[in-house]
N, CA, C and O atoms as a CHARMM CRD file, in Angstrom:
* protein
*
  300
    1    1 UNK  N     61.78000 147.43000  74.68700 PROA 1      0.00000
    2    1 UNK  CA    61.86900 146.92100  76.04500 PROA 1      0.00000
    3    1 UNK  C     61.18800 145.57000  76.14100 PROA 1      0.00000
    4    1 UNK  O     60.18800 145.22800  75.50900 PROA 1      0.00000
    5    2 UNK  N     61.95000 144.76500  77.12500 PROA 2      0.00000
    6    2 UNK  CA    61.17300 143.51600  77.34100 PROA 2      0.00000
    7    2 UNK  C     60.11100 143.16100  78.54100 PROA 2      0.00000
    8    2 UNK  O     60.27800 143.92300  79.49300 PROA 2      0.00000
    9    3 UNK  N     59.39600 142.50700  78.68000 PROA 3      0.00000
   10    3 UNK  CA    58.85500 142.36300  79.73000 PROA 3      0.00000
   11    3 UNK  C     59.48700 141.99300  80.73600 PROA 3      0.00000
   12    3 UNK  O     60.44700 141.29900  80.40100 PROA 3      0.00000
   13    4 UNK  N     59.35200 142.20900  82.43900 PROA 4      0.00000
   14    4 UNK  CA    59.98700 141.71100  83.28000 PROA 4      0.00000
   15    4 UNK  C     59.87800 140.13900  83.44300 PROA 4      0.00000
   16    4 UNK  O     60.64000 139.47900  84.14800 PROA 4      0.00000
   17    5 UNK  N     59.08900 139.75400  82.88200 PROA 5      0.00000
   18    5 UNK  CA    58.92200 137.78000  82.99600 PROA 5      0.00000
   19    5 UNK  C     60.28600 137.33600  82.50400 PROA 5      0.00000
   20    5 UNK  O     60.82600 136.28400  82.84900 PROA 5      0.00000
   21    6 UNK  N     61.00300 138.59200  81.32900 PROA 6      0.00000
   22    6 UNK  CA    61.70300 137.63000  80.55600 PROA 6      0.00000
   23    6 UNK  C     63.31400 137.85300  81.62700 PROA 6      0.00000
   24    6 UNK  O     64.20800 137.00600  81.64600 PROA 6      0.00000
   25    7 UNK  N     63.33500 138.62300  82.09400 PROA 7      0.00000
   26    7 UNK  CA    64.14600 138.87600  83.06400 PROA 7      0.00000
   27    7 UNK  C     65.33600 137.69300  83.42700 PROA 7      0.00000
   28    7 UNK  O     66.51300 138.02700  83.29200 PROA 7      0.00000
   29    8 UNK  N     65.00900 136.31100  83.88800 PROA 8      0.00000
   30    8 UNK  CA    65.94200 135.44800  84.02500 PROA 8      0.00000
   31    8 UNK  C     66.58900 135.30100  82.66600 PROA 8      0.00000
   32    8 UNK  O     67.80000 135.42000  82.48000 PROA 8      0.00000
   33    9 UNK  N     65.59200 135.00100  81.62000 PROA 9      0.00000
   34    9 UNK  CA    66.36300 134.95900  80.53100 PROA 9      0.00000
   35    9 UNK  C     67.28100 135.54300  79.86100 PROA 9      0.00000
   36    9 UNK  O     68.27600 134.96000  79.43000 PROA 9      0.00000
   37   10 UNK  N     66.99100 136.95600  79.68300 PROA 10     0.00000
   38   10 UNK  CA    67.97400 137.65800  79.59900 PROA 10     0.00000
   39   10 UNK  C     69.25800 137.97600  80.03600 PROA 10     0.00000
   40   10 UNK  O     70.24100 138.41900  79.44300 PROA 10     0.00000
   41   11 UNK  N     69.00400 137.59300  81.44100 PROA 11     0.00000
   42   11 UNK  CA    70.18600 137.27800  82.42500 PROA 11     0.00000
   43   11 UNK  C     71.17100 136.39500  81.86700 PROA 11     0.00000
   44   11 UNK  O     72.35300 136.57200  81.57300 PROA 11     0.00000
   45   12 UNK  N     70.30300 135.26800  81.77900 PROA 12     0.00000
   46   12 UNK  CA    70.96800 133.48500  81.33700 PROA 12     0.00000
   47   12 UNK  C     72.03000 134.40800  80.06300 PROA 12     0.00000
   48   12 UNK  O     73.25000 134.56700  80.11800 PROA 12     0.00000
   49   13 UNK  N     71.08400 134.89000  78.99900 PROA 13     0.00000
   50   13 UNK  CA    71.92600 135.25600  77.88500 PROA 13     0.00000
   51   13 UNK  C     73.11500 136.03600  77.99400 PROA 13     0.00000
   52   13 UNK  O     74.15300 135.50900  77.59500 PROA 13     0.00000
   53   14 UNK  N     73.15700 137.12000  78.43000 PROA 14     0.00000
   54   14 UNK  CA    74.26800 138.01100  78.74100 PROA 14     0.00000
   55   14 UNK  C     74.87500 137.37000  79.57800 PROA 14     0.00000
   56   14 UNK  O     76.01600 137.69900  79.25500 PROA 14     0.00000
   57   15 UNK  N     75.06300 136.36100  80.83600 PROA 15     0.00000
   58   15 UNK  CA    76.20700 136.10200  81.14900 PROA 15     0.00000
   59   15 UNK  C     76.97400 134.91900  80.64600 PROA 15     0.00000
   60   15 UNK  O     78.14400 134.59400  80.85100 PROA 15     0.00000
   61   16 UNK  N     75.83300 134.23800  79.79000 PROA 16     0.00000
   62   16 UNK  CA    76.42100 133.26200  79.26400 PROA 16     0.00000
   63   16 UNK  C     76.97900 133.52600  78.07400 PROA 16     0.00000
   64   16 UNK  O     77.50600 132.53000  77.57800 PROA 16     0.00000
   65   17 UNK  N     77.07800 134.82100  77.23300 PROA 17     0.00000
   66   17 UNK  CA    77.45100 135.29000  76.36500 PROA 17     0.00000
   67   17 UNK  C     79.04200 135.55000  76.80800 PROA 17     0.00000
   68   17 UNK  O     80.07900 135.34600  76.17600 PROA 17     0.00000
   69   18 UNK  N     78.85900 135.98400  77.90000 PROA 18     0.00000
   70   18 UNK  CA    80.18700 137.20500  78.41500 PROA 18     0.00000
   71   18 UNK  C     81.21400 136.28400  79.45800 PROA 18     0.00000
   72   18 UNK  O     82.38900 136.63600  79.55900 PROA 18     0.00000
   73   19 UNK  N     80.71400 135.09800  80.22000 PROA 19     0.00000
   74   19 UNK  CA    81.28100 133.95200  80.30500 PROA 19     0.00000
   75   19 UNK  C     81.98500 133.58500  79.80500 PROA 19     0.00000
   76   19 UNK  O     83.17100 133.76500  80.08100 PROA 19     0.00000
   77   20 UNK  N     81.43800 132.70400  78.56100 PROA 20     0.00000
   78   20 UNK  CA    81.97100 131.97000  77.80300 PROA 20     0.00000
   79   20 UNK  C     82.67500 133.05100  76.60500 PROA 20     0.00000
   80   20 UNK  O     83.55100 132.46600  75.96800 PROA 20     0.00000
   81   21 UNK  N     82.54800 133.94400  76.34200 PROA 21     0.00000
   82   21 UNK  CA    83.77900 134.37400  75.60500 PROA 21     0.00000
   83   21 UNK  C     85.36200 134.87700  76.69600 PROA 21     0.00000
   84   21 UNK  O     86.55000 134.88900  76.37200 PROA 21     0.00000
   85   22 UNK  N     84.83200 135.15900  77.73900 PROA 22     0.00000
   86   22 UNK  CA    86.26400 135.06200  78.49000 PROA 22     0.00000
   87   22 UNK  C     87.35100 133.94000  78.59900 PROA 22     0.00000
   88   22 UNK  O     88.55800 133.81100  78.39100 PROA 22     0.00000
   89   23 UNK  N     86.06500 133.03900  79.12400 PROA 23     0.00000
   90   23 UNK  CA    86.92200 131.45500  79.17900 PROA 23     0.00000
   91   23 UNK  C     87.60500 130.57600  77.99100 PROA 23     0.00000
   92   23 UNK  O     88.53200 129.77900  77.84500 PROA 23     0.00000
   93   24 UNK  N     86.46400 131.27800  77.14400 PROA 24     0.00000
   94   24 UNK  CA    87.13100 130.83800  75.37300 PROA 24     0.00000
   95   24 UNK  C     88.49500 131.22600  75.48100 PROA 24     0.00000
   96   24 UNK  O     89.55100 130.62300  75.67900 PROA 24     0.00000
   97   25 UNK  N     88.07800 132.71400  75.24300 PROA 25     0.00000
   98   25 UNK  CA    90.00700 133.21000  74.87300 PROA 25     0.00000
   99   25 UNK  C     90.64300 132.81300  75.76900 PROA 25     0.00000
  100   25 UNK  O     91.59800 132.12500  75.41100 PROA 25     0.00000
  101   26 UNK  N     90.51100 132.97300  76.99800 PROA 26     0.00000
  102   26 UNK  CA    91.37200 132.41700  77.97100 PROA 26     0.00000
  103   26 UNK  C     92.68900 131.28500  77.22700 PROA 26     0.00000
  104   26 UNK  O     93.86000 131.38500  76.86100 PROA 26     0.00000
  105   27 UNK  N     91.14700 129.75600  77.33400 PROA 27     0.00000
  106   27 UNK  CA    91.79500 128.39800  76.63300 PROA 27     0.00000
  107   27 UNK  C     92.50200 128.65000  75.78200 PROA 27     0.00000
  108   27 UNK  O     93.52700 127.99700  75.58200 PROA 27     0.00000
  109   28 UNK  N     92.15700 129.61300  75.09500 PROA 28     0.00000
  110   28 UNK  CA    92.47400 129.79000  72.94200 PROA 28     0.00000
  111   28 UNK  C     93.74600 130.15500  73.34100 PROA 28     0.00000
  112   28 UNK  O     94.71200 129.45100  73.04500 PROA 28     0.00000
  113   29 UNK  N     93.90200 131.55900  74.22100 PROA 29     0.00000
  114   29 UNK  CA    94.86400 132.44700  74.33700 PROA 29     0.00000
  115   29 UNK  C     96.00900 130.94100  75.07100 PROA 29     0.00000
  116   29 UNK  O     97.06500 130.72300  74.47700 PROA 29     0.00000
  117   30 UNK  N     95.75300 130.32500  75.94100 PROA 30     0.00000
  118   30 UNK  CA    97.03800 129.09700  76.29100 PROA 30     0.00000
  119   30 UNK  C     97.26700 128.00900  75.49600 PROA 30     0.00000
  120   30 UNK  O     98.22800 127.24000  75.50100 PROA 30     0.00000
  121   31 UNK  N     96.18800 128.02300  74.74300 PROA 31     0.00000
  122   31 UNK  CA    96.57300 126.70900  73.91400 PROA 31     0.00000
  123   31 UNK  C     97.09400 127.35900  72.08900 PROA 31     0.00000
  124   31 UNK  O     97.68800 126.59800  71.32500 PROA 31     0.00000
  125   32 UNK  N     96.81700 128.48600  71.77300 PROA 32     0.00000
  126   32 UNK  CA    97.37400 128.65700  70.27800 PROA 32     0.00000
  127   32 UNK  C     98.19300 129.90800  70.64200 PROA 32     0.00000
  128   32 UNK  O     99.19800 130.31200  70.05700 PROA 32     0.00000
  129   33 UNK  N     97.83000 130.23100  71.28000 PROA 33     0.00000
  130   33 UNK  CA    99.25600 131.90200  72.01600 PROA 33     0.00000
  131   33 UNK  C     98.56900 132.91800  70.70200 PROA 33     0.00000
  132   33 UNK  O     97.60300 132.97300  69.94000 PROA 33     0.00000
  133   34 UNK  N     99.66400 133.54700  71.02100 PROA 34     0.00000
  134   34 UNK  CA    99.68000 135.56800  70.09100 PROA 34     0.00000
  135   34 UNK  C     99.77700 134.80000  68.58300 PROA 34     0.00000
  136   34 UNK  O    100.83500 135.17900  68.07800 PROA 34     0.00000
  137   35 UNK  N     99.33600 134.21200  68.00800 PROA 35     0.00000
  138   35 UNK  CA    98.93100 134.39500  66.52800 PROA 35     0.00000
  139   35 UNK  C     98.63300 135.07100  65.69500 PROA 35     0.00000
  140   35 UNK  O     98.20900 136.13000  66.16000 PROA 35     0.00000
  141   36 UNK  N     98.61700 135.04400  64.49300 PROA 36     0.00000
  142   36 UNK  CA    97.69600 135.82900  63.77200 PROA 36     0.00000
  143   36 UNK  C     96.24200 135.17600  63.49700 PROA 36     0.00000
  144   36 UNK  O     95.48600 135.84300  62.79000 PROA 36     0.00000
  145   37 UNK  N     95.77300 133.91600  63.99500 PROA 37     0.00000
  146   37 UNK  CA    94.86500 133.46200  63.54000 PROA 37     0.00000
  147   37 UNK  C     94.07400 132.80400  64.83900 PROA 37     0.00000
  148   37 UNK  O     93.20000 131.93900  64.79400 PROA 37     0.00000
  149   38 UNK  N     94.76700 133.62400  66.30800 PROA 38     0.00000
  150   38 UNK  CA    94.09700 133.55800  66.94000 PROA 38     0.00000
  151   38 UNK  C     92.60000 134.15400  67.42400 PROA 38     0.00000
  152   38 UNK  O     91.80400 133.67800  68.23300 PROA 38     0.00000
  153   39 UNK  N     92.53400 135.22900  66.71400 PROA 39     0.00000
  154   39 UNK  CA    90.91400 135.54800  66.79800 PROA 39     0.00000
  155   39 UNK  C     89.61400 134.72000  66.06400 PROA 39     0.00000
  156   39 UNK  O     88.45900 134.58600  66.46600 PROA 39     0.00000
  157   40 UNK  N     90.18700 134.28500  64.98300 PROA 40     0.00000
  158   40 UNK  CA    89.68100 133.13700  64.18700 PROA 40     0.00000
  159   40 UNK  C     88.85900 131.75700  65.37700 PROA 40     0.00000
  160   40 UNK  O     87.77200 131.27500  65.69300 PROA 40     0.00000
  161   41 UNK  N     90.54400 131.65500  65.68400 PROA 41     0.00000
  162   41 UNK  CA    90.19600 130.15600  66.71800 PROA 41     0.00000
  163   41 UNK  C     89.26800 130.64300  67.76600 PROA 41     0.00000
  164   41 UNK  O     88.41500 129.81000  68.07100 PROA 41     0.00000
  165   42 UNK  N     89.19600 132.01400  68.53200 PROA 42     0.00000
  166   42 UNK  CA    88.82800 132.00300  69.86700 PROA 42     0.00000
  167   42 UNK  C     87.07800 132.14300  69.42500 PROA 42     0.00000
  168   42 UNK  O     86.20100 131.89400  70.25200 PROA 42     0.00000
  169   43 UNK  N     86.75700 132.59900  67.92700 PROA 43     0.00000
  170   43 UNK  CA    85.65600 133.16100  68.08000 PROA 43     0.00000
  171   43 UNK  C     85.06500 131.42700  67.61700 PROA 43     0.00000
  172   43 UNK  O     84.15400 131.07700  68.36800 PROA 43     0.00000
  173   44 UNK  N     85.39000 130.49100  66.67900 PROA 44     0.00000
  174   44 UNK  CA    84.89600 129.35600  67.15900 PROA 44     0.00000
  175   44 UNK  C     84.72200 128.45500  68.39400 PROA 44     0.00000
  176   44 UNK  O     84.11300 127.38600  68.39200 PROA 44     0.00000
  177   45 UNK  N     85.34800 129.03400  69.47500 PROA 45     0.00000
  178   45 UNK  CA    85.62200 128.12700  70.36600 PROA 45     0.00000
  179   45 UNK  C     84.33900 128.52900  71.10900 PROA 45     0.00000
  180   45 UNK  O     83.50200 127.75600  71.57500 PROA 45     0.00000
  181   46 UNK  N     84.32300 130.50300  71.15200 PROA 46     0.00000
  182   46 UNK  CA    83.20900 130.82200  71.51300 PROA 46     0.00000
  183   46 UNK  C     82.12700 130.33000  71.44100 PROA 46     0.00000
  184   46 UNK  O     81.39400 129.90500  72.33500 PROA 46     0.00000
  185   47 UNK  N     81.96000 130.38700  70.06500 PROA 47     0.00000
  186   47 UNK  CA    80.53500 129.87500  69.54000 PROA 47     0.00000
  187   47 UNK  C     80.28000 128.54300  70.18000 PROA 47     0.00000
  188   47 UNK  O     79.35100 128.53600  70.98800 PROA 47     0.00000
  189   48 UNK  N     80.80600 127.61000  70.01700 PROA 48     0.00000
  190   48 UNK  CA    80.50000 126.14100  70.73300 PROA 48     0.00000
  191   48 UNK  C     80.49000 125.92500  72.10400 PROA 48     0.00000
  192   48 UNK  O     80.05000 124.90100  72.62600 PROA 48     0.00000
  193   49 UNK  N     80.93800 126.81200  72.65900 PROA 49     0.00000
  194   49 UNK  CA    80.99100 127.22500  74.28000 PROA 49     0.00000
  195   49 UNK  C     79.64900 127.51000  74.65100 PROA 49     0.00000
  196   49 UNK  O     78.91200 127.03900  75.51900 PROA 49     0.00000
  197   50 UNK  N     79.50600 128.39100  73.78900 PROA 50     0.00000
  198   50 UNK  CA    77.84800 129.18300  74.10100 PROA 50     0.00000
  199   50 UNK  C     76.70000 128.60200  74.19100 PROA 50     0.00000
  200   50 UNK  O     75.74700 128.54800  74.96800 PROA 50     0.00000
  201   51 UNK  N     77.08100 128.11900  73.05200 PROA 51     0.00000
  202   51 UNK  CA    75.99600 127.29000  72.67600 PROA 51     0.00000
  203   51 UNK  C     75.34800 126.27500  73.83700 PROA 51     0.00000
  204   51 UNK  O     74.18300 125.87800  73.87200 PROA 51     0.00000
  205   52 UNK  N     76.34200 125.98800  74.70500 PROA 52     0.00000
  206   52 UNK  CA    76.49500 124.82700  75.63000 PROA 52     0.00000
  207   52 UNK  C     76.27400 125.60300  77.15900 PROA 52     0.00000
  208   52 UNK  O     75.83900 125.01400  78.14800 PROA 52     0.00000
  209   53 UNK  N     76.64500 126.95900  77.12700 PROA 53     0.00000
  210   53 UNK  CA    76.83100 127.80500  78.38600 PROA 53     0.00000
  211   53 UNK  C     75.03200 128.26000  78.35200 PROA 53     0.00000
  212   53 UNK  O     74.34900 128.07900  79.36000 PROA 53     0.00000
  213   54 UNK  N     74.59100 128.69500  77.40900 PROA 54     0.00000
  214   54 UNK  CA    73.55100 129.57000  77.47800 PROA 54     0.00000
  215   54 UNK  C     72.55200 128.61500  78.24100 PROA 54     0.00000
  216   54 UNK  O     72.42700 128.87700  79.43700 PROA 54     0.00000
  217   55 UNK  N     71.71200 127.39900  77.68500 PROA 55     0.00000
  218   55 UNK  CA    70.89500 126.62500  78.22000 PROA 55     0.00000
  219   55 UNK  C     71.31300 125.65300  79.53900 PROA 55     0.00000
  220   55 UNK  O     70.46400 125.14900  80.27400 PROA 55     0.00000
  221   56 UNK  N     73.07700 125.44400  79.74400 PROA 56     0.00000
  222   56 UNK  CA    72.60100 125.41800  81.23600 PROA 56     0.00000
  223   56 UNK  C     72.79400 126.67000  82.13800 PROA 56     0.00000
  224   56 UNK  O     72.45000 126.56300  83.31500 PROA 56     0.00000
  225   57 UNK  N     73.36800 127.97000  81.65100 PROA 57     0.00000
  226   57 UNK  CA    72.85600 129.21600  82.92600 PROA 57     0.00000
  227   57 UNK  C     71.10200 128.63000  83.26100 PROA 57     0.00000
  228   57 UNK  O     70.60600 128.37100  84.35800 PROA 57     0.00000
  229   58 UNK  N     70.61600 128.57200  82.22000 PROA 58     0.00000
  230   58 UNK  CA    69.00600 128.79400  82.78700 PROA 58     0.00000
  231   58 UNK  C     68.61900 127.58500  83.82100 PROA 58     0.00000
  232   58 UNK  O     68.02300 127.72500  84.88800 PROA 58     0.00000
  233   59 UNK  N     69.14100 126.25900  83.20000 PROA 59     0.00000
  234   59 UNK  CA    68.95500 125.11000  84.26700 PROA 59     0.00000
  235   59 UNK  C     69.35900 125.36300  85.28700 PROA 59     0.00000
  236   59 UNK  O     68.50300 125.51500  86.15800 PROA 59     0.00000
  237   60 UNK  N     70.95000 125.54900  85.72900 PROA 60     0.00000
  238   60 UNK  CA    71.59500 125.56600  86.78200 PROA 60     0.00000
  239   60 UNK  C     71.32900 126.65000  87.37300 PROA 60     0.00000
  240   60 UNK  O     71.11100 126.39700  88.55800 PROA 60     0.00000
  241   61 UNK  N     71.24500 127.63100  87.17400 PROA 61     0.00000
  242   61 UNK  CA    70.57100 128.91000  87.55000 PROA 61     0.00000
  243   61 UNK  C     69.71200 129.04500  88.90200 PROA 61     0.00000
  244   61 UNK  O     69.87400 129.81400  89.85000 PROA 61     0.00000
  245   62 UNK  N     69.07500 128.38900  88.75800 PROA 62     0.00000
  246   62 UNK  CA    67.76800 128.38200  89.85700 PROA 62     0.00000
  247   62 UNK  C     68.03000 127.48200  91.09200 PROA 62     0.00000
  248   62 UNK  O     67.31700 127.51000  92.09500 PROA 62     0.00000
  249   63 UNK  N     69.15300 126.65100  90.93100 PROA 63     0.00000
  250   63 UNK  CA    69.92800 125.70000  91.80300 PROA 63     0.00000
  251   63 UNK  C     70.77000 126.80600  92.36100 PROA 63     0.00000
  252   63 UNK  O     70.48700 127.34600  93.43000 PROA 63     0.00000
  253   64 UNK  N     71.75100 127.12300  91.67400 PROA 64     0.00000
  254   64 UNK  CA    72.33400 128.07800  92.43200 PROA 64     0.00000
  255   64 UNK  C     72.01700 129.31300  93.52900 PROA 64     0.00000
  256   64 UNK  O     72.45600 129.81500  94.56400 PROA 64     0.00000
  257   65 UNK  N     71.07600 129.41900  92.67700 PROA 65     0.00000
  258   65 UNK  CA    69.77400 131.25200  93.68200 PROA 65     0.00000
  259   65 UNK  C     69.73000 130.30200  94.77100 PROA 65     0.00000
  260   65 UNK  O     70.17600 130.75800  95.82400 PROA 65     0.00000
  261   66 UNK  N     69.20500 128.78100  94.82400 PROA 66     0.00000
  262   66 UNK  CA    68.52000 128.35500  96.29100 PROA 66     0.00000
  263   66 UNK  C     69.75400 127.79700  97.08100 PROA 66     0.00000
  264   66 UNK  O     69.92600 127.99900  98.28300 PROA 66     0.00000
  265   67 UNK  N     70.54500 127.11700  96.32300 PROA 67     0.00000
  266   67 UNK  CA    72.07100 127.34900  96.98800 PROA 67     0.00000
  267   67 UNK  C     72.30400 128.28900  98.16600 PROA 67     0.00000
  268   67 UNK  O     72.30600 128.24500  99.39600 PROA 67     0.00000
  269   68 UNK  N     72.50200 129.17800  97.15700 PROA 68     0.00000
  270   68 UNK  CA    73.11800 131.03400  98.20900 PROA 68     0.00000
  271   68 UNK  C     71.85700 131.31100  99.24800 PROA 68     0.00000
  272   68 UNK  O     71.99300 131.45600 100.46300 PROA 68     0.00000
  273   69 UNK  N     70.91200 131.34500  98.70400 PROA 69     0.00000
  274   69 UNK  CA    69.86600 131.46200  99.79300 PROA 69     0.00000
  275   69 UNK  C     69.67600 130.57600 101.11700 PROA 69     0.00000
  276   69 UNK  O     69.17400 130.89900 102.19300 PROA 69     0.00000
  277   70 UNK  N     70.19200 129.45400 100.73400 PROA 70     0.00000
  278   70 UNK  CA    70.53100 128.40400 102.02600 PROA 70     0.00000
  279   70 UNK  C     71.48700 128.76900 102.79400 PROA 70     0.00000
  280   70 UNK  O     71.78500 128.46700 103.95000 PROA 70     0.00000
  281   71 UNK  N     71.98000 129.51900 101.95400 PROA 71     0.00000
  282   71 UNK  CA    74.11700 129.83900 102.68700 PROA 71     0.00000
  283   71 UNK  C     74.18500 131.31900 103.79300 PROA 71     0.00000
  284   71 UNK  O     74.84800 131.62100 104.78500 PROA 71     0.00000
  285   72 UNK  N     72.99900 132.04200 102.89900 PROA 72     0.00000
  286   72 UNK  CA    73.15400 133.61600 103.36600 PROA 72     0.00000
  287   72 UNK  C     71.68100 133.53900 104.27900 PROA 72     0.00000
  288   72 UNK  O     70.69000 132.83500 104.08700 PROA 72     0.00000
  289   73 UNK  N     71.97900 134.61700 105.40900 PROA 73     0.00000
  290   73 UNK  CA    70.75100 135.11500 106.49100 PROA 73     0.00000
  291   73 UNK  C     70.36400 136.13300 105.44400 PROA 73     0.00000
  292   73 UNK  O     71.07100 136.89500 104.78400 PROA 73     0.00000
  293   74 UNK  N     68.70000 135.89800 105.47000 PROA 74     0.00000
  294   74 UNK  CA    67.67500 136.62000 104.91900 PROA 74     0.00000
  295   74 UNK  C     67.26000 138.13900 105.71500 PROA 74     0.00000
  296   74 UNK  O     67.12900 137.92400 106.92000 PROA 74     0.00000
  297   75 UNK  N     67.12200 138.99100 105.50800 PROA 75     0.00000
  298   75 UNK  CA    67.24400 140.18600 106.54700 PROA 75     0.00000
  299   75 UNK  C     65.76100 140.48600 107.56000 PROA 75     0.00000
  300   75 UNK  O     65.75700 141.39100 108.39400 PROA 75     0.00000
């Protein structure tokens, strides 16, 4: 188990994991179609996606929370 401090982070990771492999295949899946060597392509595309998705969830992240919090009545 992790500590609760690490909490955003973990966050950042899993959706930026699960993000960016949707949007990967997505691209992969319109730009190379039903291949046989489309799992190949999508899982590089992943990787370089991620790489790029993970560290700004955490930046943008905290912009966004105060975003919605500006937008939504507090109870």
């Amino acid at each position: 188990m992790f500590p609760p401090r690490l909490a955003p982070i973990l966050f950042g990771f899993f959706l930026s994991c699960m993000m960016s492999c949707i949007i990967s295949g997505v691209a992969t899946l319109r730009t190379v179609g039903f291949v046989s060597t489309m799992p190949g392509f999508w899982l590089n595309a992943w990787l370089s996606s991620w790489v790029v998705a993970f560290p700004a969830v955490l930046v943008v992240g905290p912009f966004a929370r105060r975003i919605v919090a500006r937008l939504t009545r507090q109870p």
